[in-house]
N, C-alpha and C positions, 0 to 999 in steps of 0.2 A: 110707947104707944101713942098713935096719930091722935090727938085733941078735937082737932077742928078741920074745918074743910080745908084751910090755906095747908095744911099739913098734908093734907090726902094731892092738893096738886100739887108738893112738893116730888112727891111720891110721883107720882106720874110724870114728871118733869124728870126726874132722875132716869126712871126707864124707858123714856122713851131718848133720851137725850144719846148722841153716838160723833165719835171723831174730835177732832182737838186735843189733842192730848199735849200737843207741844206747848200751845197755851195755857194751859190746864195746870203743866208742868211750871211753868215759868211765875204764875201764879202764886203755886202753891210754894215755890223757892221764897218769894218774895214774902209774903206770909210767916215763914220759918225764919226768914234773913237769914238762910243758907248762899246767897251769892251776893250778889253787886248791886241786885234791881230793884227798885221800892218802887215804882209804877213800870206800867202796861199801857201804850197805845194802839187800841186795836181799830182794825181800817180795812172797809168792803162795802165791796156797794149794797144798796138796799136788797134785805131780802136773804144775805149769805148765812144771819147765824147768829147775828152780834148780842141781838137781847138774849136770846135763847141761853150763849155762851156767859154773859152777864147773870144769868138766873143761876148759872151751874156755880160761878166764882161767889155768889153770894151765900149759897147753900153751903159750900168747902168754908168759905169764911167764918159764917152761923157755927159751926162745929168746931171749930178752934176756938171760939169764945169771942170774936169781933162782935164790935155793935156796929152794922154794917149800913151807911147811907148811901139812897140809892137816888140819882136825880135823873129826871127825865129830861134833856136839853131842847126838847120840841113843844114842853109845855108850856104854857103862858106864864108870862111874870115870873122869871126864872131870870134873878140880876145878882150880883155880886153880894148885896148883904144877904138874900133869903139862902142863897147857897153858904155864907160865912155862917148865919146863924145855926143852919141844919147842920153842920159839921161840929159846930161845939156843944150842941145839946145833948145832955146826958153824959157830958164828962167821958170817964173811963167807962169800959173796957179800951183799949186801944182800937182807933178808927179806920174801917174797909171803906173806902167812896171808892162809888162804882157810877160813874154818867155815863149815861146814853144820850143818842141822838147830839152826838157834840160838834157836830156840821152846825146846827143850828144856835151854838154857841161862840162861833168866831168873834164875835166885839168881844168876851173877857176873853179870850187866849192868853193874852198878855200875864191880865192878870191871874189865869191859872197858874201861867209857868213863875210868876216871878213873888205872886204874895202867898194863895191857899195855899197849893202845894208845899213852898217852903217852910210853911208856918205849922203846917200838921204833926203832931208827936213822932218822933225817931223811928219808933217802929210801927205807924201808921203805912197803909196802902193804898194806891190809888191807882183806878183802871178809868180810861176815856176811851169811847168808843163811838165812830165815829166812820163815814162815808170814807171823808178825803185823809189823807196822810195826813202828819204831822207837817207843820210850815217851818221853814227852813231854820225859824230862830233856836226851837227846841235843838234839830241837831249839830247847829252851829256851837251853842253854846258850853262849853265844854264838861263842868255838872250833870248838865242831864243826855249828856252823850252815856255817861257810866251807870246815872242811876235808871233812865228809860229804857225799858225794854218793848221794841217798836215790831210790831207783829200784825202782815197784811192775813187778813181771811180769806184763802183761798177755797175756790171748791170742794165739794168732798172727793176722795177719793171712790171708787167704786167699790171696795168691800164695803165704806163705812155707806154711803150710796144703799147698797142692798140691805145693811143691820139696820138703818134707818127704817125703808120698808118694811122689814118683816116685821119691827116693834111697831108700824105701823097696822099689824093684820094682813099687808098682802100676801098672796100664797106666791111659793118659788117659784114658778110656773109665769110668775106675770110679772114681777120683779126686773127682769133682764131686760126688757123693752124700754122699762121705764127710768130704769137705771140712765140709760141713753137718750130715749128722750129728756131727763130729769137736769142732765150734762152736769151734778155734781150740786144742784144749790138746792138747798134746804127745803127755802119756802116753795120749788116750783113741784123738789119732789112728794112735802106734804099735802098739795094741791093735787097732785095729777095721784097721791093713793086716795084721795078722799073720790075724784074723779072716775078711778077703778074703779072702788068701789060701789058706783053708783052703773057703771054701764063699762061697755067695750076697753079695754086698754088701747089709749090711742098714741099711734106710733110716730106721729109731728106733733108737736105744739097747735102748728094750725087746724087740727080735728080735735083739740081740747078748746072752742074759746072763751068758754068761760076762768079758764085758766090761762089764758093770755090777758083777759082785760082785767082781772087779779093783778098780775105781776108787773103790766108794762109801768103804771103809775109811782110803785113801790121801786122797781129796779133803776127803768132808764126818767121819769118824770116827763116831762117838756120840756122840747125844746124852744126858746127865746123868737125865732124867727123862721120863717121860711126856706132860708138860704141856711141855717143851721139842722133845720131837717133834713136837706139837700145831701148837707153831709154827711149826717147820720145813716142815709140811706149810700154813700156813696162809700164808706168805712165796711157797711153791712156786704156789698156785694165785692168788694175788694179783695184779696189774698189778704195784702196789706197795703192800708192807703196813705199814700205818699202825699206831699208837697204838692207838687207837680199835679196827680192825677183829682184832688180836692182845687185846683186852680182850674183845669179844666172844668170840674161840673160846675164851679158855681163863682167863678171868675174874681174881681178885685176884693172881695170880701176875704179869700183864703185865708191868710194870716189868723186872723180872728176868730174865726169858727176853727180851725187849727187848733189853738191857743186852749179853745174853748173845749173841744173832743179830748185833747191829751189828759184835761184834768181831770175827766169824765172817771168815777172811780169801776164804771162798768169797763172802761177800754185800756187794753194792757198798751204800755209803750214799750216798743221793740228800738235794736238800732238802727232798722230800717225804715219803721212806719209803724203806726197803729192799726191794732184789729180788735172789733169785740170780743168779751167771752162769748162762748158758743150760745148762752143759755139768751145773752140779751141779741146773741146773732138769730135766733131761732124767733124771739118774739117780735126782736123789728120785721122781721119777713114775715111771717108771719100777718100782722097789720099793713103792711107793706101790701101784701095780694089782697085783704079784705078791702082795703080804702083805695087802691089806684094800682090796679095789678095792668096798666098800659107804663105809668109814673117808673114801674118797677123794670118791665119791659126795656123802657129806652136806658134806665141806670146801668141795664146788665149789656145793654150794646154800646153804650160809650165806656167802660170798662173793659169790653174788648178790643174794641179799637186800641183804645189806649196800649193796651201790653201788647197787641199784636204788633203796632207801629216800635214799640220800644226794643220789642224783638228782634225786629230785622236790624232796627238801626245799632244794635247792641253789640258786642262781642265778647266772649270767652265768660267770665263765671257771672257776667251779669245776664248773659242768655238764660240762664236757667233760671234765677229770679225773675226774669218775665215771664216766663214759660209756667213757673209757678202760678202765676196772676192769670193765665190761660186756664190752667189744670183745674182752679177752685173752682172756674163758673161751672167745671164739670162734675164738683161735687157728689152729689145726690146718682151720679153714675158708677160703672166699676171704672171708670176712667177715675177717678178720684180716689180709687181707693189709696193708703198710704199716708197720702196730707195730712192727714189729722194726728201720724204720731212726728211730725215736725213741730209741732205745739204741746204736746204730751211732757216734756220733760224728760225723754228719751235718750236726749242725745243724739239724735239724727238729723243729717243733713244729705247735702247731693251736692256731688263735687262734681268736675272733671276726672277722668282716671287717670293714673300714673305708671310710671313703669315698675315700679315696686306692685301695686295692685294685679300686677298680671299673673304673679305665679298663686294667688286667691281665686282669682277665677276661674283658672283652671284647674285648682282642684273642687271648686264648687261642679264642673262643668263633667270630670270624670269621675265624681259620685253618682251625678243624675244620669249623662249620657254618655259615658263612656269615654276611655282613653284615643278614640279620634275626634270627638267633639273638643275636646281638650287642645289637643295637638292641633288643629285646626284654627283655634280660637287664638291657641297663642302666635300662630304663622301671622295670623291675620292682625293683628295687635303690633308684629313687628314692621305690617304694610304698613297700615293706618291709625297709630297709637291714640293718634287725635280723634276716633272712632267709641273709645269709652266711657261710658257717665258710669258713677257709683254711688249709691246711697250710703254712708259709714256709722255706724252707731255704735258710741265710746269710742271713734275712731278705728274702727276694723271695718272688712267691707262686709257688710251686710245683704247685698245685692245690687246687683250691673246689669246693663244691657251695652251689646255692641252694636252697631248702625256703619254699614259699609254703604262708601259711598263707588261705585264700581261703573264700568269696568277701570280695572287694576290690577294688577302683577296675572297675567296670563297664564303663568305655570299653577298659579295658587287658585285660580278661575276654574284651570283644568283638573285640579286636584280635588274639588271639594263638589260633592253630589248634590248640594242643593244648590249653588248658585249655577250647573250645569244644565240639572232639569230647568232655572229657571231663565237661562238664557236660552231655551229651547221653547219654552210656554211662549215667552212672550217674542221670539221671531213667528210663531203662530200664531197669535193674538194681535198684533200691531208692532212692528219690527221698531226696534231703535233706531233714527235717524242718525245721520253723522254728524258728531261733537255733542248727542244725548248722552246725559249719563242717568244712573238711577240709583236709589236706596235700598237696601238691607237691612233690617233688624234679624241679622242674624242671630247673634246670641243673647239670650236673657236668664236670666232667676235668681233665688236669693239662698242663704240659708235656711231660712225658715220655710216651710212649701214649696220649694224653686219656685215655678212658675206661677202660684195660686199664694204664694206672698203676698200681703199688701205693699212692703217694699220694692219685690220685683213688679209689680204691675207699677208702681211709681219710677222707677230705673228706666222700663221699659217708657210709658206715658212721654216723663220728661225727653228722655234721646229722641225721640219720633218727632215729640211737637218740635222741638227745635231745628232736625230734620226738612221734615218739610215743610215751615214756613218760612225756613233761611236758606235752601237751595233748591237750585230749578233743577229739578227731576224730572222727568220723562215718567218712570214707574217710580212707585213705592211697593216692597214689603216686609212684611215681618212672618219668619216662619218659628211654629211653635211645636213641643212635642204635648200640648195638652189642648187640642182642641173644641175640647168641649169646653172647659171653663173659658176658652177665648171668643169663640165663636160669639158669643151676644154683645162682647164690648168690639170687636173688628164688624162688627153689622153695626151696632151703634156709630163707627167711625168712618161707615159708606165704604168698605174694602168690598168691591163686589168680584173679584177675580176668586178664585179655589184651587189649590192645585197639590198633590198628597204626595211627599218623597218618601220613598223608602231609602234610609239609611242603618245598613249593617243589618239589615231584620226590623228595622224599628220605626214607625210612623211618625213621617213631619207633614206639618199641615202648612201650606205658604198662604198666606192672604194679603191681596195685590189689589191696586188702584192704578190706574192710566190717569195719570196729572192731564193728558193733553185734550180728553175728553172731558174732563171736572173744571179744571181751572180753580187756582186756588181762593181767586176772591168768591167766586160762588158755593166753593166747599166749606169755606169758613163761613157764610150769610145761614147753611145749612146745618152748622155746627152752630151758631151762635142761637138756630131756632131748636135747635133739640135740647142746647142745657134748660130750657124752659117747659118743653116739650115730652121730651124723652124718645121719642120717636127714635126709629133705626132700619134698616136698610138701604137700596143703593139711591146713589141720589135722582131723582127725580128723572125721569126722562125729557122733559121739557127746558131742562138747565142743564145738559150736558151739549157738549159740543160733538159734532160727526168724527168718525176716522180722521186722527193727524193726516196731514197731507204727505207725500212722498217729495223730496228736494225739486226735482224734475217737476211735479206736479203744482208744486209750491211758486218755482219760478215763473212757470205760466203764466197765474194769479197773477202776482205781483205785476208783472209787463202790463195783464188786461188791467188790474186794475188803476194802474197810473193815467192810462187812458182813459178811465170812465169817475176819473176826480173828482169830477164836476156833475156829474150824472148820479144822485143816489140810489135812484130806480136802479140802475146796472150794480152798482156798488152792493145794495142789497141783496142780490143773484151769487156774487162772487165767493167764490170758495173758500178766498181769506175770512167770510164773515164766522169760520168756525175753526178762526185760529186764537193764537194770544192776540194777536194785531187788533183784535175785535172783542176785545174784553170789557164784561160791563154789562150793565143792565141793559133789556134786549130792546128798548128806544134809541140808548146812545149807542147804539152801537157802531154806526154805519158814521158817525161822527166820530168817535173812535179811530175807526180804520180812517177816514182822512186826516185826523192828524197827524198818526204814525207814520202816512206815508210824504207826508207835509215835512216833519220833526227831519225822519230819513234822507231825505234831501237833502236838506239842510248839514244833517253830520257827515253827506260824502263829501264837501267841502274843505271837513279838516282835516289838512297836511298837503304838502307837496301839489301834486294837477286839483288837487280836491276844488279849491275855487272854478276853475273854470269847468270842469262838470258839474259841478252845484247849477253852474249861470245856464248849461246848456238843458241838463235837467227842470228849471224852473221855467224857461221858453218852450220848453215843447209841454210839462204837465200842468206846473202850480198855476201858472201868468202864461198860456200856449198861447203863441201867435197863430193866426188862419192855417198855416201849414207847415212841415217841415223847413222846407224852400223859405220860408216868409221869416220859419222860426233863425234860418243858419244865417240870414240878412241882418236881422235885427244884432246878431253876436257878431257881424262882422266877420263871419267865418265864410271858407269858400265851401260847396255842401258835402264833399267830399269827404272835408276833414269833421263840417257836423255831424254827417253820418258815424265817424269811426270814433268820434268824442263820447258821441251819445251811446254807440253800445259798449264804453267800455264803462260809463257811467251805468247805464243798468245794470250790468253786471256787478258794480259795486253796491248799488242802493237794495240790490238784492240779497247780496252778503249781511248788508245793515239788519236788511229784516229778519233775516234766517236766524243770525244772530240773536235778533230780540224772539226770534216763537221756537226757540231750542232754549231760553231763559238766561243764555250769556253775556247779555244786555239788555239794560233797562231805558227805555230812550225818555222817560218822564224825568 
């Protein structure tokens, strides 16, 4: 029978208390001296559990019959004798020590591992608990490799997530939100049920903030300096932030603030970079938009630059790690869906596809659409093998998308009903120029949902981004047989073209984008404002560009416009101003196009007669004498042969350009 009140919140401590069990276990081994472990170092950042779990091991203790001392490591005047002395007071029963707050204990470390510790009776216990991990000496040392049992506190799980809840009173009903906002940590989900309780269930962190300026002091603290916020916010907006991309935000300081994040016990270290838990990624943003939502702004666009530039310049499985770094800022969209169980402990990743992978996918493919989707899928696999990405989870394919990049095998073009219809659309719509090609997301989906997977929607996500920001395409699409759950994320991603195949009896939906009216820098400038945004439909009519031009129409340009070099007024008129040639924001543009045609010059130069129609080219446009006549003088040429010089030079400085606004050259 309960005595006193300390009893009665024992009691309430017990049933509200949920998860641990592995520690609980480990504990209570060490207690019995049923295995090897006489101490417990337990380690998480502020806020996961730790007292809480410390109150549970002292109660298990109490009941074996310990006389159990409990220190606080954040109290004052907490030094080696007042800790020796509390440990010997009162003799037997055999002694539980249980510290907390042992971050703020680091000057005795030493002397816990090498004098208290050793000196406590045989079958004495002892638990430290504490922020940071154990420091290298404890595991170096080879004693307490056997008798330490080193245990991080991670998150809850979401069952233990929801039991928590309901012992808190919240009803089933509101549980699930919160669970997800809550991302697994104790004190945030103790706060946001007290916060139910009081009003709405809110479903960010950011519509709780009295629940953010709670937690942020206890989880993440202060940072030291400005340039250490820098990072923190720079970690926050990241996939996962590297070396490299911490040296860009916040320049010769990296190292240190580096140094500084990885020991952070909020930030997991991967072997590619560090990222927050979700719970202290939800509250740095969170304050992030309250205090400086411009600050926050420019983080999430030099983080796209960042992986956008690493993308292109990247190749084969580091593509898709950037591409990742692309996908997060999509997060909060259905573009995002997926990413989150690459951090779950799943077991999933996204590879490249193999030729082993293909006979998976075609049975994934003649479950959902049938044995010509199949048969089709795998033709097309044996065109373009290098066409498949795969999500694997435990190593099995879990879900793929294929991305053709076409035209390609003509017999397989004629064979297959969707990319028929849609070389039909799009000679109706703005025809392919000569030496265009374009993109395909032909096939997609997963095990789980096919299409309405989180996995195939990240299969799908990942092939696309890398798609089209690493090749110059003419069109993009992707056809689907689930158009309704697609249609809000291809609107979110500016696909404004529609076009409906029927195959076999069966409805596919293509949804299509003209590269040559978007232009990639501006479709990204427009992507980069929706992850903030959310906005969706096609892009703007004021930032697209006219009808590509026809070859024939194209070359005209180019002639007038060598002529008018020096004239921007004219330049500005000119029809190239709504090609690639003239890419850029809509001041530089006309600067722009003369350098293109500047650079162009220049590369008809290289090789063979290249020099001397460079020289003949640069006297009549770049540096033009008063006249043809005046321009073949100055070359020393008779005018004869400057006339048949010169148009065989345009006709090459023509090729040059067609070249760069068909995307087959880059003249930067």
């Amino acid at each position: 029978m309960v005595q006193n009140l300390g009893g009665l919140l024992d009691d309430a401590r017990r049933r509200s208390f949920v998860g641990r069990r592995e520690e609980i276990a480990s504990f209570e081994s060490a207690l019995r001296a049923t295995g090897l472990h006489r101490a417990l170092f337990l380690h998480g950042p502020g806020g996961v559990g730790k007292t809480a779990l410390l109150e549970q091991l002292r109660l298990r203790a109490e009941e074996e019959g310990r006389r159990v001392v409990h220190v606080d490591g954040t109290a004052e005047n907490v030094d080696h004798e007042a800790l020796a002395a509390a440990v010997a007071a009162g003799g037997r029963p055999p002694v539980a020590l249980l510290v907390d707050g042992y971050e703020a204990l680091t000057g005795l470390d030493g002397w816990f591992r090498e004098v208290l510790l050793p000196s406590l009776p045989v079958d004495a216990v002892a638990v430290l608990a504490g922020r940071e991990p154990p420091r290298m000496a404890w595991r170096s040392d080879l004693g307490w490799r056997s008798l330490l049992a080193v245990h991080r506190l991670d998150m809850l799980e979401d069952d233990d997530a929801d039991e928590l809840l309901a012992r808190a009173g919240v009803p089933a009903d509101r549980r699930r939100r919160l669970v997800e906002v809550g991302a697994g940590h104790p004190l945030a989900l103790a706060l946001l049920a007290d916060a139910a309780a009081r009003g709405p269930v809110p479903d960010h962190l950011a519509k709780a903030p009295d629940v953010v300026s709670a937690l942020l002091p206890i989880v993440v603290g202060e940072a030291p300096d400005a340039d250490h916020e820098r990072g923190l916010e720079a970690c926050v907006h990241a996939w996962l932030l590297t070396r490299d991309l911490l040296e860009e935000a916040i320049g010769e300081r990296a190292g240190e603030v580096w140094s500084w994040l990885a020991s952070r016990p909020f930030i997991v270290r991967s072997p590619r970079g560090l990222y927050p838990h979700e719970l202290t990624r939800q509250l740095l943003e969170a304050e992030l938009e309250r205090r400086s939502p411009q600050g926050r702004r420019r983080m999430q666009r030099l983080v796209n630059r960042h992986a956008n530039r690493l993308l292109v310049e990247a190749s084969g499985a580091e593509r898709i790690h950037h591409a990742m770094q692309l996908l997060w800022l999509h997060r909060a969209t259905p573009v995002g869906q997926g990413l989150w169980s690459l951090r779950d402990g799943e077991g999933v990743s996204v590879t490249a596809g193999s030729l082993k992978d293909h006979t998976a996918v075609a049975g994934i493919l003649a479950a959902e659409e049938g044995p010509r989707a199949a048969r089709l899928a795998e033709a097309w696999l044996e065109v373009q093998p290098e066409s498949l990405v795969v999500v694997r989870r435990d190593g099995d394919v879990a879900a793929f998308a294929v991305e053709l990049i076409l035209p390609a095998a003509p017999a397989l073009e004629n064979d297959d009903p969707v990319v028929r219809a849609l070389n039909d659309e799009m000679a109706r719509l703005a025809p392919l120029r000569a030496g265009e090609r374009w993109s395909l997301g032909r096939f997609f989906g997963g095990r789980d949902g096919f299409q309405r997977g989180p996995l195939a929607v990240l299969a799908g996500s990942t092939s696309s981004c890398i798609t089209w920001l690493t090749r110059p395409n003419a069109w993009s699409w992707i056809v689907t047989v689930d158009p309704e759950f697609w249609e809000p994320v291809f609107s979110y991603l500016a696909l404004d073209h529609r076009l409906d195949i029927e195959v076999d009896g069966r409805r596919q939906v293509a949804f299509g984008m003209d590269w040559r009216r978007a232009g990639r820098d501006v479709w990204l400038e427009v992507m980069a404002e929706r992850e903030l945004t959310g906005d969706s439909g096609p892009l703007p009519v004021d930032r697209t560009r006219p009808p590509p031009l026809a070859r024939d129409a194209f070359d005209r340009a180019v002639r007038e416009a060598l002529r008018a070099l020096h004239r921007p007024p004219e330049l500005r008129r000119s029809p190239l101003m709504g090609t690639r040639l003239a890419s850029g924001p809509p001041d530089e543009r006309v600067v722009r196009l003369q350098q293109q045609l500047r650079v162009a010059v220049d590369r008809v130069g290289d090789g063979g007669d290249g020099d001397e129609l460079r020289r003949v080219l640069d006297r009549t446009f770049v540096r033009p004498a008063p006249s043809q006549e005046a321009a073949a003088e100055v070359l020393d040429m008779a005018f004869s042969t400057y006339r048949r010089r010169l148009a065989r030079a345009l006709d090459r400085v023509v090729d040059v350009l067609w070249a760069v606004e068909i995307g087959e050259v880059d003249l930067d």
